[in-house]
C-alpha positions as CSV (number, residue, x, y, z in Angstrom):
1,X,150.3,116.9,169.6
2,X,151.9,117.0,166.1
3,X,150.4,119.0,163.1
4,X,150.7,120.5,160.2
5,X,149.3,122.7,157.7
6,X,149.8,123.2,153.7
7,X,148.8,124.4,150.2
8,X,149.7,123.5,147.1
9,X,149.2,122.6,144.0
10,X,148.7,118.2,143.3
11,X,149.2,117.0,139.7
12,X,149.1,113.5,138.8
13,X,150.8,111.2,136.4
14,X,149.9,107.4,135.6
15,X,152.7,106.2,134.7
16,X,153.6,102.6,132.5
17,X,156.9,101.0,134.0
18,X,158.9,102.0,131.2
19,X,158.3,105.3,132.1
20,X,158.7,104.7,135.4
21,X,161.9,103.2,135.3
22,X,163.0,106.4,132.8
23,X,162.1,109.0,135.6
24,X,163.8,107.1,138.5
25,X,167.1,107.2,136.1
26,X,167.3,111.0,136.6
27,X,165.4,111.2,140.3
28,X,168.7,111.6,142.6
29,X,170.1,114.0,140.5
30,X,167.3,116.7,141.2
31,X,166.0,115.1,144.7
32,X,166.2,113.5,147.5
33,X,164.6,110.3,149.2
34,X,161.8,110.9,151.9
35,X,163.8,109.9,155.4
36,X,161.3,106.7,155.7
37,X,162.5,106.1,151.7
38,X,166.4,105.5,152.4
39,X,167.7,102.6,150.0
40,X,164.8,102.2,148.3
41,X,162.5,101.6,150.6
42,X,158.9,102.5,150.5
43,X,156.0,103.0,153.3
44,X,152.6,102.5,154.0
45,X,149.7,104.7,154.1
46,X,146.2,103.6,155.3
47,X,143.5,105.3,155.0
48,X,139.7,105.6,156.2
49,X,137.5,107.8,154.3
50,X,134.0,109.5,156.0
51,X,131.3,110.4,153.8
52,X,127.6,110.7,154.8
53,X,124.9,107.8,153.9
54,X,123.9,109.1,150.6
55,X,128.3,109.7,149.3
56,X,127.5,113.1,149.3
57,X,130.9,113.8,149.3
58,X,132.4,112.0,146.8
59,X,129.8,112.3,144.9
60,X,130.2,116.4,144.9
61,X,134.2,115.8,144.3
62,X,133.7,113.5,141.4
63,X,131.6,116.7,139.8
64,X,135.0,118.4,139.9
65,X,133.9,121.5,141.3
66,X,135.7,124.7,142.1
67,X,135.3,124.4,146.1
68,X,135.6,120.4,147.4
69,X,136.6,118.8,150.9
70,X,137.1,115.4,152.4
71,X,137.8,113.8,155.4
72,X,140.1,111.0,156.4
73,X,142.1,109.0,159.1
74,X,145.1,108.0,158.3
75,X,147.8,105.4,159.9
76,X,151.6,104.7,158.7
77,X,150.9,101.1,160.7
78,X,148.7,98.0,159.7
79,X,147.2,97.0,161.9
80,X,146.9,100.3,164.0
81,X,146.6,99.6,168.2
82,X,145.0,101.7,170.2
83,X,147.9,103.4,171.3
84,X,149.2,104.1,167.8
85,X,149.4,107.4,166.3
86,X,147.1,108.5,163.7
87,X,146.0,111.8,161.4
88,X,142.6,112.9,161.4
89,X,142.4,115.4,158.4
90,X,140.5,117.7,156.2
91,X,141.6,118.2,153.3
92,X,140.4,121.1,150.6
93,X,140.6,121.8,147.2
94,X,140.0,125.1,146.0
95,X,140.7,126.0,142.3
96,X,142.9,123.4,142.2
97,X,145.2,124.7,145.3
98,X,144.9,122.0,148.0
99,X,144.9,122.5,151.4
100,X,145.4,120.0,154.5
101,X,145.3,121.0,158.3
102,X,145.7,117.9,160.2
103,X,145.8,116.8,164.1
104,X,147.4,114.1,165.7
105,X,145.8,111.5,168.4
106,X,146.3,108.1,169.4
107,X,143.1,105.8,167.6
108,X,141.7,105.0,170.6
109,X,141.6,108.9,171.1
110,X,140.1,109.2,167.2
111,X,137.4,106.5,168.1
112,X,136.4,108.4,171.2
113,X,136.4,112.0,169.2
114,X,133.8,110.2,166.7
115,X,131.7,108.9,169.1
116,X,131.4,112.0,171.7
117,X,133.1,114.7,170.6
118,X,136.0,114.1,173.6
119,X,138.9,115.1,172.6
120,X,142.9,114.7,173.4
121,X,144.6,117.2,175.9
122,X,146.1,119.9,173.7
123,X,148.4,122.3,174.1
124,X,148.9,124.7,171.3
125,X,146.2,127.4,169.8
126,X,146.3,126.1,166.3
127,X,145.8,122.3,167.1
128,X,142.6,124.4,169.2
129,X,141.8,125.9,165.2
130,X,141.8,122.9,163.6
131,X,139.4,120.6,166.2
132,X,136.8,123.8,165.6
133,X,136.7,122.9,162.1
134,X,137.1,119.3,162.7
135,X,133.7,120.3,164.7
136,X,131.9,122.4,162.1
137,X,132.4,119.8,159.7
138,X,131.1,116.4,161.7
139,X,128.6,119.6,162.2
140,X,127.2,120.0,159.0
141,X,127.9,116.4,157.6
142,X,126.5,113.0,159.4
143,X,129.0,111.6,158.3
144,X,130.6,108.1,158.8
145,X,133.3,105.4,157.7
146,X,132.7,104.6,153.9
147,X,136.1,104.0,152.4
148,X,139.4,101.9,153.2
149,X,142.3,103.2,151.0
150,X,146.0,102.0,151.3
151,X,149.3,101.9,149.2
152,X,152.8,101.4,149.2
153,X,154.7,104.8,148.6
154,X,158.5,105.9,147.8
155,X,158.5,110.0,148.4
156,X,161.1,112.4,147.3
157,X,162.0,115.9,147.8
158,X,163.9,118.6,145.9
159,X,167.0,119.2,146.5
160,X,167.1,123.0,146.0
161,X,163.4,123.3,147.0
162,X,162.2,121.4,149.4
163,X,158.7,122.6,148.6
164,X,158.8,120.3,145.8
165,X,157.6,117.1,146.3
166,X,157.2,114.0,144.5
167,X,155.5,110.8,145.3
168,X,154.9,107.3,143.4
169,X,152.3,105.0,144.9
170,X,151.7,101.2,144.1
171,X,149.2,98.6,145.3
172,X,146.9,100.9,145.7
173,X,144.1,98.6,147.9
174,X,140.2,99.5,148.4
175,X,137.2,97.7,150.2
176,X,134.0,99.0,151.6
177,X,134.1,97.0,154.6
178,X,135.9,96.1,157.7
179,X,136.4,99.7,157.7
180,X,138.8,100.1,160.8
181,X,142.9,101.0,160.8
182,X,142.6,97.9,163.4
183,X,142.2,95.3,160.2
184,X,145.3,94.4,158.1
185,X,145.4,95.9,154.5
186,X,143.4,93.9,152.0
187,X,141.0,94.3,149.5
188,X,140.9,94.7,145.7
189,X,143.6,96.7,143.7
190,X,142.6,99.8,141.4
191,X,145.5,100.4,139.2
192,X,147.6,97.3,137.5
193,X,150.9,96.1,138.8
194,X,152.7,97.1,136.0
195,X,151.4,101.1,136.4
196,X,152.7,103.9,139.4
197,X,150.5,106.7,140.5
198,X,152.8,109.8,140.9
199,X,151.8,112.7,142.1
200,X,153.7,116.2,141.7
201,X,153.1,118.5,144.6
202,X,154.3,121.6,144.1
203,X,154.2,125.2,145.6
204,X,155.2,127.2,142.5
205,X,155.8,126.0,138.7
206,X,157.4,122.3,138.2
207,X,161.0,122.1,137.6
208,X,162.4,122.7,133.9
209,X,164.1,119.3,134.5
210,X,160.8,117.2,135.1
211,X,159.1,119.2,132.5
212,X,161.6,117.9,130.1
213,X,161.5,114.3,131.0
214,X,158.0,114.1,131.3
215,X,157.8,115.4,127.6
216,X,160.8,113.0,127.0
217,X,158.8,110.0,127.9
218,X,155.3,111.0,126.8
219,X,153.7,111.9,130.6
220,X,150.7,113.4,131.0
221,X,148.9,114.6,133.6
222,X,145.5,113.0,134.6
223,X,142.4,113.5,136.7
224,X,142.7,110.3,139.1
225,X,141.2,110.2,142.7
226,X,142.2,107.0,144.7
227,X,138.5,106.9,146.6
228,X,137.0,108.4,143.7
229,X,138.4,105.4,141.4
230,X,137.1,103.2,144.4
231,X,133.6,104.7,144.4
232,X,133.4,104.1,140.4
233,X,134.5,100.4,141.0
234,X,131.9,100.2,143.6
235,X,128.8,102.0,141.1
236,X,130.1,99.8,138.4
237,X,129.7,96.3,140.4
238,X,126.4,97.6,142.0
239,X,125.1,98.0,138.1
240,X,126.3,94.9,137.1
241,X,124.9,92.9,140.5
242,X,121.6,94.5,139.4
243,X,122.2,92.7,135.4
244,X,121.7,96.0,133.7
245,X,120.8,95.8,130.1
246,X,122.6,97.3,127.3
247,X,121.5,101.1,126.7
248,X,119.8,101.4,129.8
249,X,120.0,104.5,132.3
250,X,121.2,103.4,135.7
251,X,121.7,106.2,138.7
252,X,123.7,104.9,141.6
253,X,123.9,107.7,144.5
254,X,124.1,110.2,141.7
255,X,126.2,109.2,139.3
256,X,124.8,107.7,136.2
257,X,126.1,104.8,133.9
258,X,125.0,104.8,130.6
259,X,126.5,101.4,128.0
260,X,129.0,100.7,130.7
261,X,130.2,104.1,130.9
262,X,129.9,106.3,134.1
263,X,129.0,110.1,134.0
264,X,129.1,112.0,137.1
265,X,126.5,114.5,137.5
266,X,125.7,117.1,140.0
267,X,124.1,117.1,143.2
């Protein structure tokens, strides 16, 4: 049973395709391609995100606070079969180091963890670690599928650092339904087709060389969360299904929107 354990630090970039296409120019000088990313291919990610009834979790990560978690199961196949491997994780955020500990199991094997508890023959201590805090958290949270996320990705790494990683994501797809890695990827897109989401994930400080370039072409860093952009989308079309009026206070599983605009506040 495969694993694996990190933390770093995640910055993230949205980048136009002109400034795209100006970073790519430079990208196998400093890096190289992810093994699935030979030739310019990219992959697939897919994604199911657990929260409990109320969103209590993404509702305490939009807040931004100093300690946040999630959970998720994640595929590299659409549709998953039974037999296909998947990645149950938790992943942490803690003064803006992240941290991922991860397990591996067929998704017949996730499916039967969820429901029961049962869980896949395991042979090494740490993979023992990480189901006990699988445990504690399905513990403390009642928690259950909420959110489909999946893009397309290319992945690099760096050449002298291979620490250094960086990732640009594209057709990023949500829905609040059908909420299996058995359904094919579909849904509604949150960023354009002209825009990349990249994402710098570094152990120490970012390379003098992408410092330069991002200056170069006028990137900045931003505060974007894929589920978190999906749980906006969904507060936004639940105020408008209800036909808000202009000026009025709205609160949606505790975020407010006030003249179209939504403001997070704490739980």
């Amino acid at each position: 049973m495969a694993i694996n354990t990190f933390a770093r630090k995640e910055i993230k970039f949205l980048l136009n395709m002109d400034q795209y296409h100006g970073l790519m120019e430079v990208i196998d000088q400093y890096m190289n391609p992810d093994k699935f990313c030979v030739g310019g291919k990219e992959y697939g990610i897919y994604n199911i995100y657990y929260d409990t009834p109320d969103d209590y979790l993404i509702r305490e990560s939009l807040a931004k606070p100093y300690y946040k978690e999630k959970i998720r199961l994640r595929s590299y196949y659409s549709p998953a079969a039974p037999d296909d491997m998947v990645f149950l994780e938790i992943k942490k955020k803690i003064g803006g180091i992240v941290t991922k500990r991860r397990v591996q199991m067929t998704l017949a094997e996730s499916d039967a963890y969820f429901r029961d508890r049962s869980k896949p023959e395991m042979t090494k201590y740490i993979t023992e670690q990480v189901f006990r805090e699988l445990d504690v958290f399905l513990n403390n949270y009642p928690i259950a599928p909420k959110q489909y996320i999946s893009y397309q990705r290319e992945a690099f790494f760096g050449k002298y650092d291979s620490d250094f990683r960086l990732t640009f994501d594209r057709k990023i797809t949500e829905r609040r339904y059908d909420l299996g890695l058995n359904y094919e990827s579909y849904g509604n897109y949150i960023i354009g087709a002209d825009q990349r989401l990249m994402e710098v994930k570094v152990s120490n400080a970012i390379p003098d060389w992408l410092v330069n370039k991002l200056s170069e072409l006028e990137i900045y860093k931003t505060s974007f969360s894929k589920y978190g952009r999906a749980y906006q989308n969904f507060v936004k079309s639940q105020v408008e299904s209800a036909g808000s009026s202009s000026g009025r206070k709205i609160y949606v599983s505790g975020i407010s929107m006030v003249n179209n605009s939504i403001l997070n506040r704490s739980v």
